[in-house]
N, C-alpha and C positions, 0 to 999 in steps of 0.2 A: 353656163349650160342651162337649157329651159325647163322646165322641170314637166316631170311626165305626170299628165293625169291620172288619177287611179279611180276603178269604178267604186261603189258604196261595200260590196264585196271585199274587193282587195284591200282598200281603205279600215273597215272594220279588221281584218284578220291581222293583217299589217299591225294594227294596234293592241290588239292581244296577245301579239309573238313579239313586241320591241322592234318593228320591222320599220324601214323607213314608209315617210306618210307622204302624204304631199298638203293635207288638210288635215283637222282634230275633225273623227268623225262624228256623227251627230245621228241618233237613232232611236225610232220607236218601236214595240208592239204593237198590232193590228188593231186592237181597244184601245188604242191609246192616239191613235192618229185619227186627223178628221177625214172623213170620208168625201171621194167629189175631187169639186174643185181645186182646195185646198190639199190635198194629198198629192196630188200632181203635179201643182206649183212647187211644192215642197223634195219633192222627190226628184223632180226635172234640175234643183236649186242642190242634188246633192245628199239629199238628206235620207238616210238607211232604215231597211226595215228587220225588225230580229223576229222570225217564227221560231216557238218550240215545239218539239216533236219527239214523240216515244220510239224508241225502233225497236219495241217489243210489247206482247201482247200479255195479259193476266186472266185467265179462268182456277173458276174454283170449285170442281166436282163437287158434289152433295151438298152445295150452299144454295137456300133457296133464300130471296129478298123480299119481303111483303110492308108494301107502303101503304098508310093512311092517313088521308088528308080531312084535314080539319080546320074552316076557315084559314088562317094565314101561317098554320102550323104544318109540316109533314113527317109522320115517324116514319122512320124504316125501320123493320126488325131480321135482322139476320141469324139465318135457323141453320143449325149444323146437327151432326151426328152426336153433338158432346153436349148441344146445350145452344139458348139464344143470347144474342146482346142488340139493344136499340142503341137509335140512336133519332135524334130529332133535331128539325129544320126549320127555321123562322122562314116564310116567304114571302115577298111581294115587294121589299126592302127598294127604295130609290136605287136607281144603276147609275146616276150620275150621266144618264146618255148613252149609258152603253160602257162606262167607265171600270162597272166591280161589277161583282156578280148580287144578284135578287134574290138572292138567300144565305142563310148567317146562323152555323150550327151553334146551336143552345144546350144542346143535353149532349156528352161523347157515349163511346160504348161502355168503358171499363167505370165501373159505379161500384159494385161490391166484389167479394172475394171469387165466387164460381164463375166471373167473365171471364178472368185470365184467360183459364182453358180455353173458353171460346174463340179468343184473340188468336191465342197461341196458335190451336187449330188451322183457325184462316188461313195464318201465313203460312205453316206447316203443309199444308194442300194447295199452296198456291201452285200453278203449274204456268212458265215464264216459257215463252216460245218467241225465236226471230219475227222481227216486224220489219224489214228493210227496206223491201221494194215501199211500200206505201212513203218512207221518206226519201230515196230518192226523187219518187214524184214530185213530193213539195219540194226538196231543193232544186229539183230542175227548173219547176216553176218560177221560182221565185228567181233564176238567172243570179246577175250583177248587181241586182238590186237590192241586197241583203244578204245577211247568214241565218243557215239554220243552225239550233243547239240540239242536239239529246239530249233528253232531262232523266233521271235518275229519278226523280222525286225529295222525297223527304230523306235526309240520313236516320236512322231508327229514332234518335232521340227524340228529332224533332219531329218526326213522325208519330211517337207515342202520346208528343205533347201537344199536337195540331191537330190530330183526325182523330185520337181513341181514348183521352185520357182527360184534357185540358190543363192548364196551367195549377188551378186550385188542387187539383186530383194527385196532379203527379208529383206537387211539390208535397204534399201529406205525404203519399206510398214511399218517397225515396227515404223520409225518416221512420217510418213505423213498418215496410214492408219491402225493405230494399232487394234481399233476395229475391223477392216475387219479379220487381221491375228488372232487376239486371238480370234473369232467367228469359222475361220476354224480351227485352233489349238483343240476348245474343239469339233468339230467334227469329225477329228481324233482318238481324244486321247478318244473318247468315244466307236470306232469301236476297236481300241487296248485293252480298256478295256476288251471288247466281245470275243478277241482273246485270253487275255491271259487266260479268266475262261477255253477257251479249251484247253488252252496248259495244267492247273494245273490240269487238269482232264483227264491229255494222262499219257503214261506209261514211261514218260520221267525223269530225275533228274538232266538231269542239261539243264538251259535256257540258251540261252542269246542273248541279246540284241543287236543291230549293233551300230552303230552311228559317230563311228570316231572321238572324241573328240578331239577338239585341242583347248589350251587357243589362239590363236592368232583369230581364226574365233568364236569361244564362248568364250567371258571373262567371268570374274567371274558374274558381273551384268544379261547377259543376260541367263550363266548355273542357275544361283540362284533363276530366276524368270521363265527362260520356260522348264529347263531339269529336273532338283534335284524333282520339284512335282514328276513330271510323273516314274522317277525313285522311289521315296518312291511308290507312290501306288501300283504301279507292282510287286516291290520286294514285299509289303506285300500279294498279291493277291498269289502270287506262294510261299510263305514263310508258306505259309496257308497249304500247302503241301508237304514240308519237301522239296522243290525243293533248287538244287543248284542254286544262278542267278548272272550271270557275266554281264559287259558291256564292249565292244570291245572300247577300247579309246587309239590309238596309238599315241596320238601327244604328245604335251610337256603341261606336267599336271600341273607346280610346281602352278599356282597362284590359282588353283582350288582345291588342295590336300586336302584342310579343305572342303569343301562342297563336294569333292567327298567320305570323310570320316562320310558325316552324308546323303549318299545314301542308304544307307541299303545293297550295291552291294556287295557278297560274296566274288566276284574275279574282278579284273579287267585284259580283254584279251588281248593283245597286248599291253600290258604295254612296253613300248620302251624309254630306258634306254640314256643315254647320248653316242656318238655325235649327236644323231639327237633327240631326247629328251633333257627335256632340267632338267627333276626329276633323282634321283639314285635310284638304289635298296636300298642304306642306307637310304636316305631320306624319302623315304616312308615308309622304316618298322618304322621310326622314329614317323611319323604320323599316319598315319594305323594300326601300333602294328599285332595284331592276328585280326581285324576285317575283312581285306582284305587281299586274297590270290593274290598272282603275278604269271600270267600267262606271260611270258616275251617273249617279240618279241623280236629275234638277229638285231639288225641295221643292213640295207641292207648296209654301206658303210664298215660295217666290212669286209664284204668279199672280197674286193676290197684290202686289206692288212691280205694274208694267213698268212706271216711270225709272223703276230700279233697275230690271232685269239684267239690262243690257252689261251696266256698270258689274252686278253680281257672276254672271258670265265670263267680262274681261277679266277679274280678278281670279274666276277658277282658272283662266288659261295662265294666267302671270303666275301661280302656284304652281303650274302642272309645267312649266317651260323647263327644255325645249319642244314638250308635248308627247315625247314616247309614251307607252305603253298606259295610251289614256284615251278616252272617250268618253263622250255625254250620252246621256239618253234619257228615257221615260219609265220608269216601273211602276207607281204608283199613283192614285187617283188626279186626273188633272182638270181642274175646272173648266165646264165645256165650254161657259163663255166668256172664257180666256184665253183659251187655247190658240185658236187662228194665230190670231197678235203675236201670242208668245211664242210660240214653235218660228214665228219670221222672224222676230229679234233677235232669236236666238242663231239662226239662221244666217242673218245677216252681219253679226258680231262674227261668226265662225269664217265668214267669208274675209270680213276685212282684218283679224288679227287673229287667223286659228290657221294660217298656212304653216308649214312644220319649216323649219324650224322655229318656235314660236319665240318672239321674245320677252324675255324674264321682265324689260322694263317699258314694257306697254302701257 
């Protein structure tokens, strides 16, 4: 029987539902592709594009924002009815080509005891409203040649510890001021609940979630008590609606693999394999089985050794065999003048040993 082609669409979705492939799909972000030439070759060759998109809007009545810029610094101060909280911005920072962004928060909001309230407030008065039409635009756009995600954002945690608090901040407050965090935690996680009823109610199928997981800055103790809740209720909020729901967690997963196997999460994004990971593709299908789909991020040090890639490649598919509920991609910085090369070897490996059924002894 011949086997039917599938487009970069079908192909992706296919792979995040356990659905038959016909190829291991292979996909980047718009920063992360070469623009031109090379994008064309590459996409003509098969190779998918993942846009993300909010299908809802954030206003915050009586928040006024005032920036000042000061050589390659910029504060912003955020003024409410209760009280301010800054926050400051390194800029000018290398983009890698377009690769990361040109600015690198330095200072969060929450610094002494009277920010809370300000925080608290914020989200308190956040007001969340349908965004829908504007994504089906970009999905229509976008056709056969990729998927779109809703993004959700940060889950509270990691949102306390990435935009308003920092790592050093938040690991102090959880021992000397825990009430204070787990009072703003559930007022977060109660504006996220708000969010997601509209995500499950837009015309979207697959979520997901941001968060960057890494066991070194979340162990298992503190994923177990402030992440995994907030993960169950969400996945079952949008699970309510046949939605796909991933969570973006690039770091080295192994001491969390059992509690991120009883998240409910259908896929994990950026799953990032050894050397810089510290889980395998083996290891996790070992634990995970069919629950969760592998969206794999290629290790940025791979492409720093072209003469390997190929071989490093074959070997994720010889792990990942017979190939379900798996796929490559790009999430994090890829060196520009590597990339061309690498994205074709990659390319071209998937073409000659990444037709599904793949096999184990390639």
């Amino acid at each position: 029987m011949e086997m039917v082609l599938l487009n970069a669409k079908e192909r992706m979705l296919a792979a995040l539902s356990w659905g038959e492939l016909d190829y291991i799909p292979w996909s980047s972000k718009p920063n992360h592709f070469p623009r031109g030439y090379y994008e064309r070759r590459l996409r003509n060759m098969g190779m998918g594009l993942t846009l993300e998109q909010r299908v809802f809007s954030i206003s915050i009545p009586d928040l006024t924002i005032e920036s000042i810029s000061s050589g390659d610094y910029v504060t912003r101060i955020y003024k409410t009815p209760v009280g301010e909280v800054r926050e400051k911005l390194r800029t000018n920072l290398p983009s890698e080509g377009g690769e990361r962004s040109e600015s690198w928060r330095v200072e969060h909001f929450i610094k002494e005891e009277d920010d809370y309230k300000v925080v608290e407030y914020i989200f308190e008065n956040m007001e969340i409203k349908p965004r829908y039409e504007e994504f089906m635009i970009v999905e229509n756009n976008l056709g056969e040649d990729g998927i779109v995600c809703a993004t959700l954002g940060y889950t509270p945690f990691m949102d306390l510890l990435i935009n308003y608090m920092g790592i050093k901040k938040l690991a102090f407050e959880i021992h000397r001021n825990a009430g204070k965090v787990e009072a703003l935690l559930e007022i977060i996680a109660e504006k996220k609940r708000e969010i997601c009823k509209v995500i499950a109610d837009s015309p979207a199928r697959i979520v997901l979630l941001g968060d960057n997981i890494d066991e070194v800055l979340i162990g298992p103790k503190l994923f177990k008590k402030y992440c995994l809740p907030y993960y169950q209720e969400y996945v079952e909020i949008l699970h309510r609606r046949r939605m796909i729901v991933g969570s973006h967690m690039d770091g080295r997963l192994k001491r969390l693999r059992s509690l991120i196997r009883d998240s409910g999460l259908d896929f994990i994004h950026g799953f990032t394999p050894p050397p810089v990971g510290n889980l395998s593709v083996k290891e996790a299908r070992k634990c995970w089985g069919r629950e969760i789909a592998l969206w794999l991020n290629v290790p940025q040090t791979t492409f720093y050794d072209i003469e390997g890639l190929g071989s490093y490649i074959k070997n994720l598919l010889r792990e990942a065999a017979p190939g379900d509920g798996f796929m490559l991609g790009i999430t994090e910085t890829v060196p520009p003048a590597k990339r061309n090369l690498a994205y074709e070897i990659i390319m071209d490996v998937i073409l000659k040993y990444g037709k599904y059924p793949v096999n184990k002894n390639l």
